[in-house]
TORLO-518031 format. One record per atom (N, C-alpha, C): residue in one letter; x, y, z. Coordinates in steps of 0.05 Angstrom, whole numbers, plus 5000, padded with zeros to 4 digits. Example, Ala and Ser with C-alpha at 12.3 -4.5 7.8 and 13.67 -1.06 7.14 Angstrom:
// TORLO-518031
a526448865156
a524649105156
a526449345156
s525749555142
s527349795143
s525850015157
// end
This chain:
// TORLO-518031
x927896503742
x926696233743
x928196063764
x927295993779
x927595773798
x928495483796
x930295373796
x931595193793
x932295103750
x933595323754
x933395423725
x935695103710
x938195043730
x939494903718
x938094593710
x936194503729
x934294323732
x932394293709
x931594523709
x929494503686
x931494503652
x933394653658
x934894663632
x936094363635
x935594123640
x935693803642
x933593663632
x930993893628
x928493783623
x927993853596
x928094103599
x925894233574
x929094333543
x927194303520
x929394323494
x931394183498
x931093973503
x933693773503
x932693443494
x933393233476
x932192963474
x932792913505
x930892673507
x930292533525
x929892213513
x930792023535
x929591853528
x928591653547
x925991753560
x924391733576
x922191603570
x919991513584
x917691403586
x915691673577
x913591683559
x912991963571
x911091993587
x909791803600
x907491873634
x909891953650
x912391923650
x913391953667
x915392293668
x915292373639
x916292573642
x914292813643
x910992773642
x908992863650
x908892963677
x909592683692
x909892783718
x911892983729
x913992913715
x916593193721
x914393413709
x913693443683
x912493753678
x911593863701
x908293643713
x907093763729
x908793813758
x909693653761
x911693703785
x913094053785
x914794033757
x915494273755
x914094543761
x911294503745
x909094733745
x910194963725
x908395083720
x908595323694
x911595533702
x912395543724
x914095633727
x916095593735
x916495243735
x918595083735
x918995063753
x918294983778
x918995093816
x919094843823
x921594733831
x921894413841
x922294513870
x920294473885
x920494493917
x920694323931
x923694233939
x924493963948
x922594053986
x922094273988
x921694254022
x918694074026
x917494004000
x914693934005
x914793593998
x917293514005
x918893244003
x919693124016
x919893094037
x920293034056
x919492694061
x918392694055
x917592234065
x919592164037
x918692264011
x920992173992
x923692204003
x923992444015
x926392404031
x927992294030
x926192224062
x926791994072
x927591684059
x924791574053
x924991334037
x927291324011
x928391473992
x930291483979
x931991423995
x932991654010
x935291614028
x936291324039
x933891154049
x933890854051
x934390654035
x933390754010
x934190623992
x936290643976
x938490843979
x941090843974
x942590803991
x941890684011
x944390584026
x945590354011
x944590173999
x945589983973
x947190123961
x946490333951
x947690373923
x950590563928
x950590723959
x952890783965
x954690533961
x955190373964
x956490163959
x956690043931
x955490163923
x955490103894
x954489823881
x954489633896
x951489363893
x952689203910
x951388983914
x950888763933
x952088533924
x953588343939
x953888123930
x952587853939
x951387653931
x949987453937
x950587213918
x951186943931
x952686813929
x954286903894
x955787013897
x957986963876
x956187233851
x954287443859
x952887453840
x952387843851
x953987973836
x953588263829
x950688433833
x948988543847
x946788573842
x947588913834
x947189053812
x946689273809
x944589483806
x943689563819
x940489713813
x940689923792
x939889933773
x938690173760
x935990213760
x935390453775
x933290543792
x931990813790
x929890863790
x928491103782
x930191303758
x929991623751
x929991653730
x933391673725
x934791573700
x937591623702
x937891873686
x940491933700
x942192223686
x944592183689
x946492353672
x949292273671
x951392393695
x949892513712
x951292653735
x949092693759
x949692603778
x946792593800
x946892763818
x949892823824
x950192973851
x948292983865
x947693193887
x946893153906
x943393083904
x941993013883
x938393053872
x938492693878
x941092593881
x941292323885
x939192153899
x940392243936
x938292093951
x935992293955
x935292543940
x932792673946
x931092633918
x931892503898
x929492513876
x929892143869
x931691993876
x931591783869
x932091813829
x934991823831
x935891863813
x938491603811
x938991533779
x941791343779
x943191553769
x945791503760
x947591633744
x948791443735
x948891483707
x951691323688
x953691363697
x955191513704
x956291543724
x958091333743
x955991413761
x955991153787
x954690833770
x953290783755
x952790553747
x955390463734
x956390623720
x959390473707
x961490423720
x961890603744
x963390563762
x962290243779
x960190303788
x959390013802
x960989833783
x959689773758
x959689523742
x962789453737
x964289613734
x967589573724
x968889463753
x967289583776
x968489513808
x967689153806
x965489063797
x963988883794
x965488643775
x966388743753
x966688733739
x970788453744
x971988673767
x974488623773
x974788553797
x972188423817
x972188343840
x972788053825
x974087863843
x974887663845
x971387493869
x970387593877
x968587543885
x966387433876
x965287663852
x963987623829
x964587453808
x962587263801
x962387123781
x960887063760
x958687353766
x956187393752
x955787693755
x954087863740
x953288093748
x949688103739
x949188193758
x945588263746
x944688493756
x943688583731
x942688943725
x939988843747
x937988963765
x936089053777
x935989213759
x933289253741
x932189493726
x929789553744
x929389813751
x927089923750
x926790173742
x926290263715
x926990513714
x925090633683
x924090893694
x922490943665
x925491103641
x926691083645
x929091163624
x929891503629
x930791673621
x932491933627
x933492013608
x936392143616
x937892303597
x938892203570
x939692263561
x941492203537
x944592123535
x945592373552
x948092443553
x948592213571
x951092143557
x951891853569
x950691603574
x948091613563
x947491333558
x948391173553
x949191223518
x950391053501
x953790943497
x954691223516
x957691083521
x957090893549
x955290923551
x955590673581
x955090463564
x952090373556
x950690193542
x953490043518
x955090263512
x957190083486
x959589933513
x959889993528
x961989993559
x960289643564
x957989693570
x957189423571
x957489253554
x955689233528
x956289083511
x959489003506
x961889153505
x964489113507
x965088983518
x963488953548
x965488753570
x963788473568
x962288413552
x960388203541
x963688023541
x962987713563
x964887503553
x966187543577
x966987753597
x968087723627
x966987613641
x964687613642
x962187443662
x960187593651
x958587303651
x955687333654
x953787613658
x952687693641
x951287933649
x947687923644
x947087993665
x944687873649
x942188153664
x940288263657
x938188433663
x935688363671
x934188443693
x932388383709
x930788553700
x929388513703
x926588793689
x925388743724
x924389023739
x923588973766
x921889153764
x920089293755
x918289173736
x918489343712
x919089613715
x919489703688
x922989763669
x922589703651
x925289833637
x924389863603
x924790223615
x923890343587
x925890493578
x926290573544
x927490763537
x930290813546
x931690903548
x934991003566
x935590673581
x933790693602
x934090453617
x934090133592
x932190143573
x932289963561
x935089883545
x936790163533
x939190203521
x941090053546
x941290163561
x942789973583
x942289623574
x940389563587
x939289293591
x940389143570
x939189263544
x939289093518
x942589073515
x945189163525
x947389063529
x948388943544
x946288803561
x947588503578
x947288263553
x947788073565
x946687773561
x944787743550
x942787733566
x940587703565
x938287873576
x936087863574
x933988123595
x931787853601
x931887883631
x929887733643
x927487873653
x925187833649
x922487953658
x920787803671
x918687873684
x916187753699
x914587823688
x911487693688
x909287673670
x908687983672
x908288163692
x907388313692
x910688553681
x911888513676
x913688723671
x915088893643
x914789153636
x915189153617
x916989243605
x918089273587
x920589333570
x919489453546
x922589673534
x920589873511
x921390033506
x919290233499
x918890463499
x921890513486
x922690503464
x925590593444
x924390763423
x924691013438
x924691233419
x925491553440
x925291743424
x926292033433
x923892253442
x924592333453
x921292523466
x923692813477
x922293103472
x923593303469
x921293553479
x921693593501
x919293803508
x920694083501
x918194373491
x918794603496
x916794713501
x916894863527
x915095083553
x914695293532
x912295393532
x912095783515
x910795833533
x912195933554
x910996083577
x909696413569
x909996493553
x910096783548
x906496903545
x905096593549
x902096773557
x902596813585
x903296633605
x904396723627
x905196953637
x907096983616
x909697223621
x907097523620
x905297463600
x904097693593
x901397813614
x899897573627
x897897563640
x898897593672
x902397563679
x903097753704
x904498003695
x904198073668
x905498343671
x908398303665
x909298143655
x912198123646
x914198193626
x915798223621
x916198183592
x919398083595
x919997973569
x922597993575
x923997883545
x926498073548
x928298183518
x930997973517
x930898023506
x933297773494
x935697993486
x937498043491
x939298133481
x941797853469
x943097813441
x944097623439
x946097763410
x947497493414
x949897463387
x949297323379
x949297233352
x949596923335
x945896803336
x945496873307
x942096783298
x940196583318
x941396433317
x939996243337
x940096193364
x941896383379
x942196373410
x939496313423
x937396473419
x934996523429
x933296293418
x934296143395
x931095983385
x929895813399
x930895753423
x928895563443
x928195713476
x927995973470
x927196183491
x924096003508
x924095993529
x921695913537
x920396133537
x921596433530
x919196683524
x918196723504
x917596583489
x916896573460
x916296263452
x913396383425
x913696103414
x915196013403
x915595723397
x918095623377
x917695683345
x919395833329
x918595833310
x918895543294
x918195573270
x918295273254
x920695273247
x923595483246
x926195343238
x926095303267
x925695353286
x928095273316
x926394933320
x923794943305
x922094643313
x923594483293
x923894493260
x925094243255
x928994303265
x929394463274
x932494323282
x931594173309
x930294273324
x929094143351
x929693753347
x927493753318
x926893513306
x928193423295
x931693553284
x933893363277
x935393283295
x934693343317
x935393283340
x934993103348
x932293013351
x930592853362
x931292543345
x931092653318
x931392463295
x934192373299
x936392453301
x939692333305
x939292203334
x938192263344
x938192073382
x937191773374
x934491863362
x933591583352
x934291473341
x937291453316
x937691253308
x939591233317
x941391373340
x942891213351
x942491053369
x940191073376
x938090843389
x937690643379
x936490643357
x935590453346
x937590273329
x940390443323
x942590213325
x943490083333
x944090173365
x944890023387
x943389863397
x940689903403
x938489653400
x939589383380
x939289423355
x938989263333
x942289143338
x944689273349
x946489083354
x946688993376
x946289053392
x945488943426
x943388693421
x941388713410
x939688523415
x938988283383
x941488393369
x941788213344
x938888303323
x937388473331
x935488583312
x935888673284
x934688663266
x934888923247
x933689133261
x934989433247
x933989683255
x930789643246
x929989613221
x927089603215
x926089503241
x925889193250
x924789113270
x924889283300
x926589443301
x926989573325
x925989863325
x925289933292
x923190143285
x920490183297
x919889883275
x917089843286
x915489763309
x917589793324
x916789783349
x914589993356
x915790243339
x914390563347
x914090583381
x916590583388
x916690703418
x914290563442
x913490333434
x911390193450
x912990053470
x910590053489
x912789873514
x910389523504
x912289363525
x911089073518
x910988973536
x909088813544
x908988683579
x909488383581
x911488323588
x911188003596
x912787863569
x910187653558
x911787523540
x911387643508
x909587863517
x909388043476
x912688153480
x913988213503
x917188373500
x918388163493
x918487843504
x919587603493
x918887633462
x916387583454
x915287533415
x916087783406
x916988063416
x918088243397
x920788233398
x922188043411
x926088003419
x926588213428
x925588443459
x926088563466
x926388423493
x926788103496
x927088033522
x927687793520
x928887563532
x928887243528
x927587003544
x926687113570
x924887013589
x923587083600
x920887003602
x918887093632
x919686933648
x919887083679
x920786883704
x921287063716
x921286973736
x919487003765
x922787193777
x922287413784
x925487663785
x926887493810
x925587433830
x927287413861
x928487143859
x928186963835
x929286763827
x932886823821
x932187163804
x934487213803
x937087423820
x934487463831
x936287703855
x936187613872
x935487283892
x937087243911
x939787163901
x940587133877
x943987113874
x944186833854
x942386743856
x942586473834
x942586473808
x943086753798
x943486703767
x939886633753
x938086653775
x935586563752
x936286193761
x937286063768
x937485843769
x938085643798
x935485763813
x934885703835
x934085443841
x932085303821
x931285033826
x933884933817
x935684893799
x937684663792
x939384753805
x940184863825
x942584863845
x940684693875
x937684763862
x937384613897
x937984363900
x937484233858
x937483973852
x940383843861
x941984053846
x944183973842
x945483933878
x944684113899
x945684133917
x944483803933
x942783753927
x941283553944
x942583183927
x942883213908
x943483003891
x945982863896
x948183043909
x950382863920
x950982693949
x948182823965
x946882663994
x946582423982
x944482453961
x942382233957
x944282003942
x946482033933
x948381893919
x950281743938
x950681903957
x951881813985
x950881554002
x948581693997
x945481494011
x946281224003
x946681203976
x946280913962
x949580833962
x951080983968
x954480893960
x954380583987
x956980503990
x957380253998
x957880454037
x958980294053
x960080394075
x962580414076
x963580264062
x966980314054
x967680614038
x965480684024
x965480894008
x964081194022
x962981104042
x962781304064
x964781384074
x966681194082
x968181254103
x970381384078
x971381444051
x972481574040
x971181834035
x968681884034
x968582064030
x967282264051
x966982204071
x966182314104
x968182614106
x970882654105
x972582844111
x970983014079
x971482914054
x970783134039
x966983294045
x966283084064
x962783194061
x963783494081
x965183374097
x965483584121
x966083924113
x967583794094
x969084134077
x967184224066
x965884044043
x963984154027
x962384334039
x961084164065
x959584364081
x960384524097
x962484494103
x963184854113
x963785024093
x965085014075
x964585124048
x961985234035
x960885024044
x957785204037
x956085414050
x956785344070
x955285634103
x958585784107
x960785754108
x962085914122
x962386234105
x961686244078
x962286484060
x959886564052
x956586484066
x954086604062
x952986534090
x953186674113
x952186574136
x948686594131
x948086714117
x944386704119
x944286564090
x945386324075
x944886274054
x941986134066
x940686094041
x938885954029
x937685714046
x935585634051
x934785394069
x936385154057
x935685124025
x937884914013
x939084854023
x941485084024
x944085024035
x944284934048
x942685014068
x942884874107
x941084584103
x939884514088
x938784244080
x941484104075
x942584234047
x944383994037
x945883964061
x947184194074
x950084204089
x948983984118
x946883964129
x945583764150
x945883614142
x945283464115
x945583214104
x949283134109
x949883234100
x953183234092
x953583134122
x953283294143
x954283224168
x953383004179
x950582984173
x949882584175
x951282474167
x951682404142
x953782284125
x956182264145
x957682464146
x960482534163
x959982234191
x957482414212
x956682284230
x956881934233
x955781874204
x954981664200
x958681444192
x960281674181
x962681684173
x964281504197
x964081704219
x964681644242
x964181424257
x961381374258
x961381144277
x961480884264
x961680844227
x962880624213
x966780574217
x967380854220
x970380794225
x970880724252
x969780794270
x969380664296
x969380394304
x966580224280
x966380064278
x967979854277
x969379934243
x971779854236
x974279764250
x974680044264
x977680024280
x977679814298
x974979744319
x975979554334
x975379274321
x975079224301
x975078834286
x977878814281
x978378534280
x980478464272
x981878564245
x984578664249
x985378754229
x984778584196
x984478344196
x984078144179
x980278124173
x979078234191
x976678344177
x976178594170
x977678754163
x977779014155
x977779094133
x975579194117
x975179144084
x977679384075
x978479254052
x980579494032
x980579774037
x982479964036
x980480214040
x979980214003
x977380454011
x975680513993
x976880613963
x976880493940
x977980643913
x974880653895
x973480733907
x970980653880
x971480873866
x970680793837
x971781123821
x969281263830
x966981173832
x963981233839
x964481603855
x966181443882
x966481653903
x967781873899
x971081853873
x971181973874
x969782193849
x967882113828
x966382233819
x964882433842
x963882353856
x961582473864
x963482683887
x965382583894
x967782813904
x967983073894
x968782973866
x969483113848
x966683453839
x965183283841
x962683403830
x961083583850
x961683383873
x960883693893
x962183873908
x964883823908
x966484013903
x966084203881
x966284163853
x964284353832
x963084503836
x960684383848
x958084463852
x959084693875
x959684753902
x960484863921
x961485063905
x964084983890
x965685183881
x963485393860
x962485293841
x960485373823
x958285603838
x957085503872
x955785653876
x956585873896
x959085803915
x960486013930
x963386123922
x964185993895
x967386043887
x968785913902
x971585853893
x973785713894
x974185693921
x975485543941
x975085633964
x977585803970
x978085963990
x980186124002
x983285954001
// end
């Protein structure tokens, strides 16, 4: 058999997968299990492109972790990595703990896209997350699918964010076994089992399954699921019942919100340009201390002119392609500054005896205070 270790990843083992999606591995496989990477070639390619990210293990944007979990996961990827578009728990845990202890980071967010995978090592990742719940912010993107395995992940952030069209799910166990042996018989085959110990052979793909090798198959199947359906029900504050009756259904949009398999619909690139999901109230927040400026006195300009200056380099010097915002607020700031200038100008040449107090409004230094905050809040502390 041809890529025998591969298929022994697939077949007699839980899964906890989507199942259109582990359909497509069957047929992919074919009756005689033949994964022919040479007839692959554009996947390739395109994989290959799309882990250049993930060599790095995720992205940072303002202050904000992006981690992808991405097509099907397994607990070891080696090299099927950039040729099948595979994650590994693995490399996801490693990302997240790197993530996790950057001083950079001040947030982390899961990128889900994934119909779900192996078993093995799921759930010590998925408990690894939930654990580090309270270091920062963790929160899950649904981009568009996260089912099964992938959902076990998710459901141990924060929170799980979705878009109308995206779905979340599918929490249950699926377990394939091949009886190739009409096969075996219609080319002329045969083949003997020589073995020790009763049950070596009971999941032979040369043979049917008998009914003892099917219900152990199915206590199998049955122990995966409730450790599923535990970790669900504590990850996402459920009872197990409610996370039962789900029966392995996926949910799109806001039915994953009304079943508590999710907490928002909204719009994903809100949250993967780096804003935490909270893109409009930073633009607010960013624009609100111009407009406060606007109305302060000119005495109170000219105190706070040197802090606009920082603010705004503070704000472009540690995201050179930030956000139009940014380059909105930070233009404003330098008017301000500008405007700073040619009132102190003003000033300097009147008579010393027309020269108003310098500036103490508590006003200014509120609003000092606050966008400094704000700066720090959206690029971190400064250097």
């Amino acid at each position: 058999m041809k890529n025998a270790k591969f298929a022994g990843r697939i077949f007699n083992t839980p899964l906890m997968i989507a199942e259109e999606k582990l359909n497509v591995l069957l047929h992919v496989l074919g009756p005689r299990f033949d994964l022919d990477l040479d007839n692959l070639p554009a996947i390739e390619a395109r994989e290959v492109a799309e882990s250049e990210r993930n060599r790095a293990g995720y992205v940072v944007r303002n202050g904000t972790a992006i981690i992808g979990i991405q097509g099907t996961l397994v607990h070891k990827s080696g090299y099927l990595d950039a040729l099948s578009g595979l994650s590994s728990y693995e490399s996801l845990r490693s990302s997240f703990d790197l993530a996790l202890e950057d001083d950079a980071v001040r947030r982390i967010i899961f990128d889900v896209d994934s119909p779900g995978g192996e078993v093995t090592g799921c759930f010590d990742l998925a408990d690894h997350i939930y654990q580090s719940r309270g270091k920062k912010p963790i929160t899950a993107v649904v981009n568009e699918s996260c089912y099964s395995a992938a959902y076990a992940l998710a459901s141990a952030a924060d929170k799980i964010i979705l878009p109308r069209t995206g779905g979340a799910g599918s929490i249950g166990v699926i377990l394939a076994h091949v009886d190739q042996s009409g096969f075996n018989e219609k080319n002329g085959l045969a083949v003997t089992h020589i073995f020790a110990g009763a049950h070596k052979a009971d999941f032979s793909p040369h043979h049917a399954l008998s009914e003892e090798a099917k219900t152990r198959l199915q206590g199998m199947v049955n122990e995966t699921y409730s450790l599923f359906v535990s970790t669900v029900s504590r990850n996402r504050n459920m009872s197990a019942e409610a996370v039962r009756k789900t029966e392995a259904c996926i949910y799109i949009g806001s039915k994953a919100v009304a079943a508590g398999l999710a907490d928002q619909v909204a719009a994903v690139d809100r949250y993967l340009s780096g804003s935490g999901g909270s893109s409009t109230p930073l633009r607010m927040e960013a624009a609100e201390p111009a407009i406060a400026i606007d109305k302060a006195t000119e005495s109170e300009r000219a105190m706070f002119g040197s802090q606009a200056r920082k603010d705004a380099e503070l704000l472009t010097a540690k995201e050179p392609a930030a956000a139009s915002f940014d380059k909105i607020a930070a233009d404003a700031y330098f008017k301000r500054e500008k405007t700073r200038q040619e009132y102190t100008q003003t000033v300097e040449e009147q008579p010393q005896e027309q020269q108003p107090p310098a500036a103490q409004s508590s006003h200014v230094v509120v609003e000092k205070d606050r966008l400094a905050a704000i700066a720090a809040r959206i690029y971190g502390p400064e250097a």
